[in-house]
C-alpha positions in Angstrom: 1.9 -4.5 5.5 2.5 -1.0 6.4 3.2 1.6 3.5 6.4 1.7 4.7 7.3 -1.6 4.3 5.3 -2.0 1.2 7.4 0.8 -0.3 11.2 -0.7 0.6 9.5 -3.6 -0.9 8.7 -2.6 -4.1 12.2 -0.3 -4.3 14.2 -3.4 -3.9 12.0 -5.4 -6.9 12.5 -2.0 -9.3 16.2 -2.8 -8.9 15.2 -6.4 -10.7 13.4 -4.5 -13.8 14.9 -5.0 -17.0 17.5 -3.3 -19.0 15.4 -2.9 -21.6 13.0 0.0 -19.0 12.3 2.9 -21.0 15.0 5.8 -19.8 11.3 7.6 -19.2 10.2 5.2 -17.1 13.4 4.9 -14.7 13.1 8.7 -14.6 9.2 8.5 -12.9 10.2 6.5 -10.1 13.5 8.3 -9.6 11.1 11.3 -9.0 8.8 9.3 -7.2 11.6 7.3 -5.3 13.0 11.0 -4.0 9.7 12.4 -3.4 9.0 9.7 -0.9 12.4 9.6 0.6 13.6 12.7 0.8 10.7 14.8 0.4 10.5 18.6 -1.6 13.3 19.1 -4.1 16.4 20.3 -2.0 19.0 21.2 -4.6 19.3 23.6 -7.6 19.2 22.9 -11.2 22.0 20.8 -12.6 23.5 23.0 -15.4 22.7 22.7 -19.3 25.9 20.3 -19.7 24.8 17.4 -17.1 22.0 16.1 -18.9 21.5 13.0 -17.2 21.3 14.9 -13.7 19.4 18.0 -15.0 16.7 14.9 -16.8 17.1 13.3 -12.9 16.0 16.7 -11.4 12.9 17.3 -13.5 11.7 14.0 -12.5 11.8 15.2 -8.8 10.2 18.5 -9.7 7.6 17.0 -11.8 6.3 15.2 -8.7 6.4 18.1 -6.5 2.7 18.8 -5.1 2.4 14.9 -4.6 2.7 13.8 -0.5 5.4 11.5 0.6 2.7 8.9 1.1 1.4 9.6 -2.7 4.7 9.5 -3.9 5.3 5.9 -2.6 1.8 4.8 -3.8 2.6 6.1 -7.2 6.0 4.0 -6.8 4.7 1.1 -5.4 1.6 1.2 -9.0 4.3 2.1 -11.2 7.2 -0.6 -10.1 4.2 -3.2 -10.5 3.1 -1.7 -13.8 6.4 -2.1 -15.2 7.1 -5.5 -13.6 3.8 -6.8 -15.4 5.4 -5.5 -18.8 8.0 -7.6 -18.4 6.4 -10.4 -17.1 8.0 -10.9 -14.1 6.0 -11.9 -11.2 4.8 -9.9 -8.6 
């Protein structure tokens, strides 16, 4: 399977994770998710007031030095870590 492929995969199965995943969590592979789709950070810094898109933002700029194909590797380890957690199978 290409990395591609492997990616989409494992992007459709993080929408299956649980409720219960740490707002932490959802917020490292949203950075890694935009990394690998969109590439370098694009926009500016949501203002002090939109937390949830300002938190959304540092998770993309945390990742920034990471590759597009880093970025979905990262992803891919990550959805499966999470997955595992919960115990639902891979």
């Amino acid at each position: 399977m290409k990395k591609g492929e492997e990616f989409e995969k494992y992007a459709a199965k993080a929408k299956t994770l649980p409720e219960s995943t740490s707002n932490e969590n959802k917020l490292i592979l949203y950075g890694l998710y935009k990394r690998a789709t969109v590439g370098p950070i694009n926009t500016s810094r949501p203002g002090m007031l939109n937390m949830k898109d300002r938190a959304k933002w540092d998770a993309w700029k945390a990742v920034e030095g990471t590759s597009k194909d880093e970025a979905k590797s990262d992803y891919i380890t990550k959805v499966k870590q999470l997955m595992e957690e919960a115990g639902i199978a891979i």
